[in-house]
RODO-2510 file (C-alpha; in nm, 4 decimals, decimal comma):
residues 254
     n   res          X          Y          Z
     1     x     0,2368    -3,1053     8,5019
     2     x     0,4720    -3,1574     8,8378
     3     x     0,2971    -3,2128     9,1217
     4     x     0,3258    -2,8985     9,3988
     5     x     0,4594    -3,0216     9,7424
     6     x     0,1030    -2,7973     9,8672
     7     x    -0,0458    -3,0636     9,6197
     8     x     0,1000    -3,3267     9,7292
     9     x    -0,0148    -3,2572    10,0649
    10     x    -0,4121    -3,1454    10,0505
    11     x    -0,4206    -3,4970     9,8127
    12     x    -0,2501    -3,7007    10,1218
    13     x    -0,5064    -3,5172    10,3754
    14     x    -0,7785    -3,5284    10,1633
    15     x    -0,7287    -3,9215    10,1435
    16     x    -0,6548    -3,9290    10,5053
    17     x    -1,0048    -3,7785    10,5736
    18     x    -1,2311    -3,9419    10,3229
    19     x    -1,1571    -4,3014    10,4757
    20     x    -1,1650    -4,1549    10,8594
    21     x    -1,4580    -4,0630    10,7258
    22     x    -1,5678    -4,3489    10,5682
    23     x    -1,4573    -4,5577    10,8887
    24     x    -1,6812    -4,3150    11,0748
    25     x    -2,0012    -4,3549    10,8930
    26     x    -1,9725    -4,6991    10,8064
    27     x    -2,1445    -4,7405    11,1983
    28     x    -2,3752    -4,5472    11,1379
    29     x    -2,5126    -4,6519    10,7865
    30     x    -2,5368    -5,0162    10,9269
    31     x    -2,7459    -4,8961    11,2576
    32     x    -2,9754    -4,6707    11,0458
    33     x    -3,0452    -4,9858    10,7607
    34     x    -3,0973    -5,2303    11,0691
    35     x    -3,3462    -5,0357    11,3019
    36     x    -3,5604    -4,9147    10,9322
    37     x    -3,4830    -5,2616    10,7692
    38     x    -3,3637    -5,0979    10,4602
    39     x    -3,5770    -4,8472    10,4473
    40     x    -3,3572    -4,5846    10,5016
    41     x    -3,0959    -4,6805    10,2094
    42     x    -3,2011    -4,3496     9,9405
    43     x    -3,1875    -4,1584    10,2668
    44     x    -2,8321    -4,2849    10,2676
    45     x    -2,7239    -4,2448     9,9421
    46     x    -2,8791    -3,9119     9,8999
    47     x    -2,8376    -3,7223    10,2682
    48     x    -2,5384    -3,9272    10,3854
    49     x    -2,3087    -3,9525    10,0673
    50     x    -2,2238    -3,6217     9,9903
    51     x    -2,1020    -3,5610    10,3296
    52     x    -1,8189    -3,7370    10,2250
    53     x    -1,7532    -3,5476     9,9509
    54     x    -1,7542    -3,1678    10,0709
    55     x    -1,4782    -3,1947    10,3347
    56     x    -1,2478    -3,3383    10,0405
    57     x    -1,3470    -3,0817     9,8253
    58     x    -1,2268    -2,8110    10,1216
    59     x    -0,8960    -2,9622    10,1724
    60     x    -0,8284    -3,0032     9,8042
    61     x    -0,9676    -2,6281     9,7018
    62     x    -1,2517    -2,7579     9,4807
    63     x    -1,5305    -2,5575     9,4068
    64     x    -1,8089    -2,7725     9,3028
    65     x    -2,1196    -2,6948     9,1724
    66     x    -2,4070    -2,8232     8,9928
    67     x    -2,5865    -2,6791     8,7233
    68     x    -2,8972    -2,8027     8,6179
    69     x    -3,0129    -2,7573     8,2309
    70     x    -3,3182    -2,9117     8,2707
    71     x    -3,5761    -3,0020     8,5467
    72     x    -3,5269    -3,2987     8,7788
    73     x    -3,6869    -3,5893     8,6262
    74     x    -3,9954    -3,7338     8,8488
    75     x    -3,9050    -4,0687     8,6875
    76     x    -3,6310    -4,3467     8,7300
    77     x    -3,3384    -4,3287     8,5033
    78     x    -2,9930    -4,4031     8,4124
    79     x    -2,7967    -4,1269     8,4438
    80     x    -2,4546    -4,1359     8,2966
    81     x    -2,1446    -3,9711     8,3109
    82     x    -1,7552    -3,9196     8,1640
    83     x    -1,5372    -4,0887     8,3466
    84     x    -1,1309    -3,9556     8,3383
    85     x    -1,0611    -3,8114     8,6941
    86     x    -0,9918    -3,9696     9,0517
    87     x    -1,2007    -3,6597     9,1249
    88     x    -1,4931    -3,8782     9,0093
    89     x    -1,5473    -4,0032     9,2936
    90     x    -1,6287    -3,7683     9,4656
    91     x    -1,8415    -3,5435     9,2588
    92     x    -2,1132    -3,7771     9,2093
    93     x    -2,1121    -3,8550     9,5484
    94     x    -2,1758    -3,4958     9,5778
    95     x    -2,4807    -3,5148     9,3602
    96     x    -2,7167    -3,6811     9,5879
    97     x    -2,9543    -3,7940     9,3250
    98     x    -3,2720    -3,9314     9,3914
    99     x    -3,3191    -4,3508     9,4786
   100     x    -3,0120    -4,3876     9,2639
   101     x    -2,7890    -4,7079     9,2346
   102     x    -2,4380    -4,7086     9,1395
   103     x    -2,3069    -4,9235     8,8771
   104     x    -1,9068    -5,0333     8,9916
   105     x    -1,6258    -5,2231     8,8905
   106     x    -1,6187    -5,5557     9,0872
   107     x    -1,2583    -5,4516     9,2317
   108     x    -1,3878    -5,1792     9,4666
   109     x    -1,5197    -5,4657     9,7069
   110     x    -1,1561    -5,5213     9,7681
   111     x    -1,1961    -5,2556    10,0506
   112     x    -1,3727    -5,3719    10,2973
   113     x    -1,5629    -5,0545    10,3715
   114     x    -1,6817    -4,9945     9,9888
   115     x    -1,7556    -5,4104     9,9963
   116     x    -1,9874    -5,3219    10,3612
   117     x    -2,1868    -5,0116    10,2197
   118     x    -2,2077    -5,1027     9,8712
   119     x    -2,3630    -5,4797     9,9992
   120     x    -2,5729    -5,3026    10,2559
   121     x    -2,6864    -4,9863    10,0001
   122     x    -2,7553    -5,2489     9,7226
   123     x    -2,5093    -5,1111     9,4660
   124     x    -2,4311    -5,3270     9,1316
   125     x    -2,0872    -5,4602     9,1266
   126     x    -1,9769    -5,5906     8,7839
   127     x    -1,6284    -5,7142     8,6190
   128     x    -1,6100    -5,4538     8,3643
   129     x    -1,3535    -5,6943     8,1564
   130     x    -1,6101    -5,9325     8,0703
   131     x    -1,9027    -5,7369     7,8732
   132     x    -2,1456    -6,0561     7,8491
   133     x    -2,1122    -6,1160     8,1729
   134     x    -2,1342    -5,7583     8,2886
   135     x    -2,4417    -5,7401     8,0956
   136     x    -2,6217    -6,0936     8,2986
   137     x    -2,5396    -5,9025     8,6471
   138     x    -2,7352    -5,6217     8,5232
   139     x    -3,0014    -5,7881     8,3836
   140     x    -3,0270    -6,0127     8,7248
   141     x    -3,0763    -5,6775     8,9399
   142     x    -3,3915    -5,5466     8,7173
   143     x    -3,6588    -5,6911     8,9064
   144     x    -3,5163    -5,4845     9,2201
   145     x    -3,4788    -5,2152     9,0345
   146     x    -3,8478    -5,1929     8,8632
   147     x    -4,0450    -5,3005     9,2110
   148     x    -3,8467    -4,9875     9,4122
   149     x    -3,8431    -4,7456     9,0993
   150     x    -3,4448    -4,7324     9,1582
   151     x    -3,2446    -4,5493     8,9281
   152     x    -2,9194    -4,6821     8,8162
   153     x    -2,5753    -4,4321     8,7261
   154     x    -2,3125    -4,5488     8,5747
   155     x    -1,9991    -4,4558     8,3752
   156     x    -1,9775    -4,5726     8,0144
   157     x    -1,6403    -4,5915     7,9848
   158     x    -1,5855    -4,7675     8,2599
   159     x    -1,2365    -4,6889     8,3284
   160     x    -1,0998    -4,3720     8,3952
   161     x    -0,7664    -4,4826     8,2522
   162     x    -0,8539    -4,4188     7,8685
   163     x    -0,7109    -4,2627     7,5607
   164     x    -0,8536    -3,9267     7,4777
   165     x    -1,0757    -3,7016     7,6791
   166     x    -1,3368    -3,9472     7,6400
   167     x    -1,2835    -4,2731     7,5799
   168     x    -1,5086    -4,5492     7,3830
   169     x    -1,8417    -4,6356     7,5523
   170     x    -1,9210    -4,9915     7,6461
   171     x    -2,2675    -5,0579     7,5744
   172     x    -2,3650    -5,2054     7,9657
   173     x    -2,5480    -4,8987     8,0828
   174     x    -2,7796    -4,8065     7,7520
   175     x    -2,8648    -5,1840     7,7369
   176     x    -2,9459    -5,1376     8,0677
   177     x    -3,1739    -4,8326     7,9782
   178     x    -3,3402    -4,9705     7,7154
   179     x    -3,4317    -5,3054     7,8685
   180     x    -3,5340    -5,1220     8,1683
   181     x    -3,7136    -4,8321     7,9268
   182     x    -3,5555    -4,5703     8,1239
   183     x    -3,4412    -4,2048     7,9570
   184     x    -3,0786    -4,1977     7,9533
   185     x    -2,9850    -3,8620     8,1987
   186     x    -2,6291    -3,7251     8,0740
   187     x    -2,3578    -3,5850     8,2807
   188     x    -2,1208    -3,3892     8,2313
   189     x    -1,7862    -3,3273     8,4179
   190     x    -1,6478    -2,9799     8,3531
   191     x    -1,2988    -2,9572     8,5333
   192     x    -1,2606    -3,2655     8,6500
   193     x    -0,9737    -3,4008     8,3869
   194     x    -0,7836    -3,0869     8,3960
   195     x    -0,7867    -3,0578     8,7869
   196     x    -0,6690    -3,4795     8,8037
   197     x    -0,5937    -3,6690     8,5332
   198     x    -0,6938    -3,9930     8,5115
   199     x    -0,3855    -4,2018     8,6235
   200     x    -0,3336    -3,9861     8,8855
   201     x    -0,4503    -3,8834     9,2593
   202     x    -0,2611    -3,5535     9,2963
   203     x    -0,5824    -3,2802     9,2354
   204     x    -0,4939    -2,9350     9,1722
   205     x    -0,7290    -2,6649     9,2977
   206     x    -0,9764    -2,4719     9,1004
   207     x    -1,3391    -2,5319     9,0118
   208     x    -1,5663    -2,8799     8,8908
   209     x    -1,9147    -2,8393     8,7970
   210     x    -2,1333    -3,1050     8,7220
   211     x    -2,3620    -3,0378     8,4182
   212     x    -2,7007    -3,2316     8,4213
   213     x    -2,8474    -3,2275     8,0474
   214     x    -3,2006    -3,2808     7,9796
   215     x    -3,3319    -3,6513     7,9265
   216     x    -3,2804    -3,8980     7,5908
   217     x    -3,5408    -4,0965     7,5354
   218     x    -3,4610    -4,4756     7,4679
   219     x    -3,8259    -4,6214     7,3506
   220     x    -3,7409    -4,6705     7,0383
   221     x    -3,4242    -4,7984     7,0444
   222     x    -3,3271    -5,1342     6,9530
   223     x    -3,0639    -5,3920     6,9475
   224     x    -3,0081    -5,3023     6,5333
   225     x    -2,9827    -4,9429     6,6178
   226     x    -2,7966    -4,9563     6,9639
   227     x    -2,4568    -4,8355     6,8351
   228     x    -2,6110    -4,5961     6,6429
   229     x    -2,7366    -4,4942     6,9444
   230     x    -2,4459    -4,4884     7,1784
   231     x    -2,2450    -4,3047     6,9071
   232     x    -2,4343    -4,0439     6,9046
   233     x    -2,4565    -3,9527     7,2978
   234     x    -2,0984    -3,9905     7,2563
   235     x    -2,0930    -3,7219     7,0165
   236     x    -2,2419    -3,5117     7,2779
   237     x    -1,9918    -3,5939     7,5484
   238     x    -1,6796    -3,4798     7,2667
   239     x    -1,8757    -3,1376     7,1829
   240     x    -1,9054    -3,0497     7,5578
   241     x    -1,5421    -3,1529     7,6523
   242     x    -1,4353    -2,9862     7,3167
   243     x    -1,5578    -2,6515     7,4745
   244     x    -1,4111    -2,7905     7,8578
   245     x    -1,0455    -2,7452     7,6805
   246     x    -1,1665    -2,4976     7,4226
   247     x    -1,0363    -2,7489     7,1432
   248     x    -1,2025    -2,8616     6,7927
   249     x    -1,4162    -3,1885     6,8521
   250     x    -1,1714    -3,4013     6,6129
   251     x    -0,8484    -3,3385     6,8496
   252     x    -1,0912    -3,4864     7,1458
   253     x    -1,1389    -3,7928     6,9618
   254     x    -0,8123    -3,9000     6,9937
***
């Protein structure tokens, strides 16, 4: 679909925002980690975060919302999510979830802000291209994340540039969840796709909501039964955006 000139404009000033924004609060994230010594980084993530979210949302004429289909675990996780939309972003920003740690391609510290708070926060940078290595830098931050009862979130498919609604899942984050033996949290996007595609930063308005399913259990996976595995949390992510764009599950995989 052609891009509105109103379109084109909330996306510019939404931009425009986020990293005044971003340049704002950058200050202040530093002076809060030095004078607590870290302590204040979940405070951060969780408090801080979203307030970066919710004035893009306004421009762009997003109506987000979570809805919650289970409790909130007590208990570290990895919480996952489909990945197709610039909109992304900002939506789990928007989530605030507990002592979480965000899993992100290695490029991002090519802007000196995101490089700055995702150092300082302790987020996992990986090169998505390489899966062996990916797999070593996750398996080098476990320690950190065990001794502070992090959670980690991450998007299996890693890009949002991808055929289909959902695209394949790389297997980085459940071998992440299984070494760590962490429930695997699933998220869905509702809206996000339709509202901005995935090659694109022009958003239309209209409404995201962020679906949080109940907890998968990973102890008893294994390495034999890992795809096994993976395919079939995939399977849930292709029902639920089968019903996003009220299509049959077969023209999803595609």
């Amino acid at each position: 679909m052609k891009a509105t000139l109103e379109q084109l404009l909330r996306t510019s000033l939404s931009m425009v925002v986020f990293f005044i924004l971003l340049i704002l609060i950058t200050p202040l994230v530093l002076f809060l980690l030095i004078i607590s010594l870290g302590r204040l980084t979940n405070f951060v993530i969780e408090q801080i975060a979203p307030l970066l979210a919710y004035p893009v949302f306004f421009i762009l004429g997003i109506r987000f919302s979570i809805k919650q289909h289970t409790d909130r675990l007590s208990v570290p996780a990895v919480y996952i999510s489909n990945h197709s939309s610039t909109l992304d972003l900002f939506t789990i920003l928007a989530l605030g979830l507990p002592r979480v740690r965000f899993i992100a391609k290695w490029e991002l510290q090519y802007n000196p802000l995101f490089f700055i708070l995702g150092r300082l926060t302790g987020q996992v940078f990986i090169k998505r291209q390489n899966s062996k290595e990916a797999v070593t830098t996750l398996q080098k931050s476990y320690a950190r994340v065990r001794a502070k009862k992090l959670s980690i979130f991450a998007a299996p498919e890693g890009s949002r540039k991808h055929e289909g609604i959902i695209g394949p899942f790389k297997k980085g984050p459940f071998r992440t969840a299984m070494d760590l033996g962490y429930p695997i949290v699933p998220i869905y996007f509702e809206g996000n796709q339709r509202l901005s595609e995935g090659g694109s930063l022009v958003t239309r308005k209209g409404k995201s909501t962020a679906h949080i399913y109940p907890a998968i259990s990973t102890d008893d996976w294994t390495l034999d039964t890992l795809d096994d595995e993976i395919a079939g949390v995939r399977a849930l992510y292709l029902q639920w955006a089968a019903a996003d764009f009220d299509l049959p599950v077969n023209d999803v995989d595609v």
